[in-house]
N, C-alpha and C positions, 0 to 999 in steps of 0.2 A: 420522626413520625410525620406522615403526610399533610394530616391536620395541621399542624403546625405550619408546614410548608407551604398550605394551601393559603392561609391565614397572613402570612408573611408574603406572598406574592401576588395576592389578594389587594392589602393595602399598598403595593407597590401599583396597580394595573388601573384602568382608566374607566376604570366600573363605577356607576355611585357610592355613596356614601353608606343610603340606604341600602344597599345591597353586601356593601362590606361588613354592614352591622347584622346584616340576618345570615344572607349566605354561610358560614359556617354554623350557626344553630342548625339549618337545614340540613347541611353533610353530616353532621355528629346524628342527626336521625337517621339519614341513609346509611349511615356505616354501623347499625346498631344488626347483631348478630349477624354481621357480613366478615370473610375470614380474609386478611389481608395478604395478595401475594406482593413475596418483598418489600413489604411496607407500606405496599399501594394498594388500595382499595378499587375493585374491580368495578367496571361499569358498563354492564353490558345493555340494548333494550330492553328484554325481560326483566331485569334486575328495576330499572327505572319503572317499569309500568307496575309492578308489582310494590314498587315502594309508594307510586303515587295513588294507588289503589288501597294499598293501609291506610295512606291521611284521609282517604274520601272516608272509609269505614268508620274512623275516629273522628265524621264530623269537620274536617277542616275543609271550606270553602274555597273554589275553584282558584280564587287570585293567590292563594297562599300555596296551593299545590302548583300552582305555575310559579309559581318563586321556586320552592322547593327543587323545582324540574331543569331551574334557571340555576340554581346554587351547584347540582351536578355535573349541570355543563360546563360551566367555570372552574369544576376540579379538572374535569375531561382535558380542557386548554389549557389551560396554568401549569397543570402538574403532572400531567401524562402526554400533555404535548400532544393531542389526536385530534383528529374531525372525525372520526367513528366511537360508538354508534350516533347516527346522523338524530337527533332529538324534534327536530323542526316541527314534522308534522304533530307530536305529543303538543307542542309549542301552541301552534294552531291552536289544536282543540280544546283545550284548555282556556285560551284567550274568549273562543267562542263564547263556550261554557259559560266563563265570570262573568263577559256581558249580558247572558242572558240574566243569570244571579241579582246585577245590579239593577237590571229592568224589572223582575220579578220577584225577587227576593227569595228563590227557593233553586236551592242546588240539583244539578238536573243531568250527572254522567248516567246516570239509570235510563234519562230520555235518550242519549247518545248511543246507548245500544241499542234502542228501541227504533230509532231512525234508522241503525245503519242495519239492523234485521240479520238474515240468516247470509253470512260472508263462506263461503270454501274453505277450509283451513288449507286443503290440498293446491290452493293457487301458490303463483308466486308473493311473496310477504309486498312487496310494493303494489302489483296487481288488487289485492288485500287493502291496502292502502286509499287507493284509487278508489274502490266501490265505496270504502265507508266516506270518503269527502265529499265524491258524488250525493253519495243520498243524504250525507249531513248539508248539501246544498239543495237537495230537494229537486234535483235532475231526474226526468223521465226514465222508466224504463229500460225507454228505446235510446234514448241517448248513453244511458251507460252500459248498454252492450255495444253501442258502436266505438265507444270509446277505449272499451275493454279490447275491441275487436285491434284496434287500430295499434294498442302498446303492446300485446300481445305479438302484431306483426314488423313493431319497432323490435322488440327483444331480439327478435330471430333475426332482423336485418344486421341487429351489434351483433348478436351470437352471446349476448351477456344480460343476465337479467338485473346487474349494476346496472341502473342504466345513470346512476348519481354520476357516473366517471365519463357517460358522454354529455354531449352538450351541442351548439352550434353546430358545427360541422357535417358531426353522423346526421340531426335532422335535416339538414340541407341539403345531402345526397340524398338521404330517403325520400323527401317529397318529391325532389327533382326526378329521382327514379320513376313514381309512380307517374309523373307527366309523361315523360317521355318514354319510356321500357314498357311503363303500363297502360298507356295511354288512357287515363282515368278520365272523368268530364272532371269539370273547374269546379263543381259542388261537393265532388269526391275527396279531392285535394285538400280543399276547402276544410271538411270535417276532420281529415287526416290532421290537419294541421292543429285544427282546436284542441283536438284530443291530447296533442304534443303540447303545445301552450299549458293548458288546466296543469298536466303532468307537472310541468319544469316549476311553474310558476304559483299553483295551489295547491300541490300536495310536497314538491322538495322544494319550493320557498327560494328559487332561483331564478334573480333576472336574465333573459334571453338579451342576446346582440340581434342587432338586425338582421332580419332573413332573408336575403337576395335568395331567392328560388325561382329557378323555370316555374314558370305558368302555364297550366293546363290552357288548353286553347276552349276560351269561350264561344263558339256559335250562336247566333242569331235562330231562335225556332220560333214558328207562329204555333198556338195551342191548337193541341185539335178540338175543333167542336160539332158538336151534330145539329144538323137544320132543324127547324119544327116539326118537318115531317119525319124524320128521322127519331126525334124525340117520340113522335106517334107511334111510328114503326118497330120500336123496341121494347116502349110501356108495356104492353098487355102481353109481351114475355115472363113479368113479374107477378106472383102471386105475396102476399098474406106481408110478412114482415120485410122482405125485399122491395116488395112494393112502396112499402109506404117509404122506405130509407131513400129508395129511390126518388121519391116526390119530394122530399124534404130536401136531398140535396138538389137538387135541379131548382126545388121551388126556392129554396131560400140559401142559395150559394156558397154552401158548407163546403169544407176540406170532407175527405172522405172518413179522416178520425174525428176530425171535429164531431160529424153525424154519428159515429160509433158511441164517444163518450158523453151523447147531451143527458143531461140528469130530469127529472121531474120537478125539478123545480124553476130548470132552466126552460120552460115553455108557455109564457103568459097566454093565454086562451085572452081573456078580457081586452089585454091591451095590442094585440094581434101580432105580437112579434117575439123573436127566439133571441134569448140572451149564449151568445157563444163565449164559453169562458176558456181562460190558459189555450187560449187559442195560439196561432204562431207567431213566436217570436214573446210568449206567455202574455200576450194582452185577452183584452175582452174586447165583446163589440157586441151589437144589436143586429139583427136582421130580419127581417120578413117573415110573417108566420102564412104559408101556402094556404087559402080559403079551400082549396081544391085536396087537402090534407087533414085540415082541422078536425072532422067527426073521426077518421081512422086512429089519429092523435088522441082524441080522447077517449076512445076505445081500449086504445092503448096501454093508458095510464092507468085506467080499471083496471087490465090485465096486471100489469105491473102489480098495481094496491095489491092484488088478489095474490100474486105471487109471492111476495112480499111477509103476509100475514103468515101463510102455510110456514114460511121460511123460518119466521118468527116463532111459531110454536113448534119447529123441531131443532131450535136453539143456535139458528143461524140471522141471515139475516144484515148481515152487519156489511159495510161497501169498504172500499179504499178511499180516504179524506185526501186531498192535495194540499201538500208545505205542514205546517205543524198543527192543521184543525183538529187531526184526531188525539193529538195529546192535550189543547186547549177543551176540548170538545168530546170527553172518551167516549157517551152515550151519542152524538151525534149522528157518529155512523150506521148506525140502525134505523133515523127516523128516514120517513116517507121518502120526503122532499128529493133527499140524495143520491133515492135509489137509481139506479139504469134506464134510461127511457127503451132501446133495447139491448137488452140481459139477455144473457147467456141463458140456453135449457138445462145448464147441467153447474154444480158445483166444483172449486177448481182452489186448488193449494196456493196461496200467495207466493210467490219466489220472492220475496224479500223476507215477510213477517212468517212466512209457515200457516198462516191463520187459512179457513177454508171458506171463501167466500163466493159469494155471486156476483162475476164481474163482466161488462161488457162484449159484445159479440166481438169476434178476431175480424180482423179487415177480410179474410178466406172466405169471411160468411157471405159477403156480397163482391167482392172481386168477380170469384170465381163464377158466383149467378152470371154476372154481366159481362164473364169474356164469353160464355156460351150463349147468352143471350144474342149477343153481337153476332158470334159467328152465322146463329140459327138464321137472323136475319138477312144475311149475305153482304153484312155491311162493308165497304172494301176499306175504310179507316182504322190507322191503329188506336181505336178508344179504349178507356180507360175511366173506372170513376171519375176522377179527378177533371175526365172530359165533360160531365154533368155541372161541374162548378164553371168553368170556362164557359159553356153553353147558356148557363144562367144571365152570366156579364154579358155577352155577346147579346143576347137576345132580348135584353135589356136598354142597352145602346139602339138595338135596329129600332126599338120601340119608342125613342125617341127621350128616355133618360137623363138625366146631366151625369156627364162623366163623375162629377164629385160625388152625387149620389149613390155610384154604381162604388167608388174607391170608399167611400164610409162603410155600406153593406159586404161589402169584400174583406176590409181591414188590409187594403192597402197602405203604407208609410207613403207612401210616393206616390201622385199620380201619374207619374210614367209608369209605372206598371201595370198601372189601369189601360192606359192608352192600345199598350198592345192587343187590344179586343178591337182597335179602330179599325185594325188594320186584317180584321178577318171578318167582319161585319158584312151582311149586304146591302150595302149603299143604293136606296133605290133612286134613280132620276138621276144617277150618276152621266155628266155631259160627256160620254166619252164614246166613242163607238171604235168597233173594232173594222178593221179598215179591211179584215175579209169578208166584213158585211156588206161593203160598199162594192164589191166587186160586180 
């Protein structure tokens, strides 16, 4: 009998104590109505998820179902001598789980569907993997389509949706590839490679060797920015909610998502500044509330209320919360404060939850205003939102700023990133002349 054998080679192997003394109570549950081929008890991943899915039913708490999870691996190796099926990522979540248990004291895989939301069944089962760690980390959106994007273009590079059986090597051509074959920027690369990391390292639980990879060629670029009068020159292109997004990022130095996702409650009127949250690189920071903004702002915000209420009384109403607020917090997402400073005109299906909410305007909403805006003007620069944030710094330095000031309102880490606005600034009383002026 396997049991037996397990039990016998069990006390022979380099496992603890405590695990010799449980581990077989846990298999003798796993093997209950399971029908033995040649004497071995089969162990498939279905088989385990569906056995750790009965204890949760029965009440048994996360650290005992990861034993439980732990006792089948141990036949897996011991007694059938396999690394298939690959348990790891069950491992993870699980581990999760029990800390959250010991913090809170209440059992929570019902929250773990709830996070990982509406998955494809029709992906590939690791692709499947990937989103629900993803969002059990509370990764954006856009980061887990890029991520998705990026393993998705690994598969096809192995030709094998194993991707458990490569490792070093196949990623090291692949980036290298995209340097050099694709000639991608360094930020591309960049992401490529995260995407590969999270993979290896947080969903199949495997140390990487070091990665000698060609390096994308990083370039020196100065930001484009537009003069004041240029700023002039493209304002009164804008009308009604373009407008003001526009004055808010220019006045107060926002990313161009940053200004999509500010909330109502992220806007102190009193103390005249805008709190930018899960900003990049997921920090917060303060910055400047525009005096040149402020009445359109609170205009605004009435619309909002107004919208808000309607929404309420035809049984909507409710926003997206960031990381676990909406499950600490179920009724939260309804009140005022969190709603969209600018929301969307139209109601729209969660792609994660299914739920049908009011969420933010798409970057399309004001992109595309301001590459026609541009063009209408005859501006000859390639601008770009993102060139309103640049133009904020910049014009801020000419006005005579302390750069620290300008790197605190930015949420720069580093005042070298700051710096590069010095070097597109118009330095007036600059001592230098151009020597075919003197001609």
């Amino acid at each position: 009998m396997s049991l037996a054998n397990f039990r016998r080679q069990l006390q022979e192997s380099a496992y603890g104590d405590n695990d010799k003394k449980w581990f077989p109570r846990w298999l003798a549950r796993y093997s209950e109505a399971k029908t033995p081929d040649n004497g071995l008890l089969p162990v498939t991943e279905p088989l385990v998820v569906e056995f750790s899915k009965s204890l949760l039913k029965s009440g048994t708490p996360a650290w005992q179902r990861l034993q439980g999870v732990r006792a089948v691996e141990a036949y897996r190796n011991l007694v059938l001598g396999t690394a298939e099926p690959c348990l790891n990522h069950m491992k993870t979540i699980l581990g999760r789980i029990a800390e959250g248990e010991r913090n809170s004291g209440s059992p929570s895989l019902r929250d773990e569907h709830q996070i990982a939301g509406i998955i494809d069944p029709s992906e590939p089962p690791l692709v499947q993997q990937m989103r629900r760690e993803l969002r059990l980390r509370h990764k954006a959106l856009e980061t887990e389509r890029a991520y998705i994007g990026w393993i998705m273009r690994f598969i096809r590079h192995c030709g094998s949706e194993n991707l458990q059986a490569f490792g070093e090597a196949e990623i090291k051509t692949f980036l290298t590839e995209l340097a050099v074959e694709g000639n991608v920027a360094v930020s591309t690369q960049d992401q490529a490679k995260s995407a590969l990391l999270f993979l290896y390292q947080q969903v199949l639980n495997r140390e990487l060797a070091f990665l000698d990879v060609t390096r994308a060629d990083k370039p020196k670029r100065l930001p484009v920015v537009l003069s004041r009068a240029e700023i002039a020159q493209v304002l009164p292109e804008f009308r009604g909610l373009r407008r003001l997004m526009f004055l808010v990022m220019y006045g107060a130095g926002l990313r161009h998502k940053e200004c999509c996702r500010l909330r109502v409650k992220d806007i102190c009127f009193d103390d005249g500044h805008i709190i930018v949250r899960n900003g990049k690189g997921d920090k917060d920071r303060i910055t400047v509330l525009p005096d040149c903004c402020r009445q359109d702002l609170i205009e605004q915000v009435e619309e909002v209320r107004r919208q808000h209420k309607r929404d309420l009384e035809d049984g909507f109403g409710r926003v997206y919360l960031p990381h676990a607020l909406e499950r600490k917090y179920p009724n939260e997402s309804s009140e005022f404060g969190w709603q969209w400073i600018f929301s969307s005109s139209r109601l729209a299906r969660d792609p994660r939850s299914g739920e049908r909410r009011r969420h933010h305007v798409g970057e399309d909403f004001f992109a595309d205003s301001f590459k026609t805006a541009v063009d209408r003007v005859g501006l000859a620069k390639n601008a770009v939102p993102h060139s309103l944030r640049h133009s904020f710094a910049t014009h801020l330095l000419e006005g005579g700023a302390d750069i620290r000031t300008v790197q605190e309102l930015l949420g720069h880490e580093d005042v070298r990133t700051t710096m590069i606005y010095l070097h597109v600034m118009n330095k007036p009383g600059l001592a230098v002349k151009s020597p075919a002026d003197v001609m």
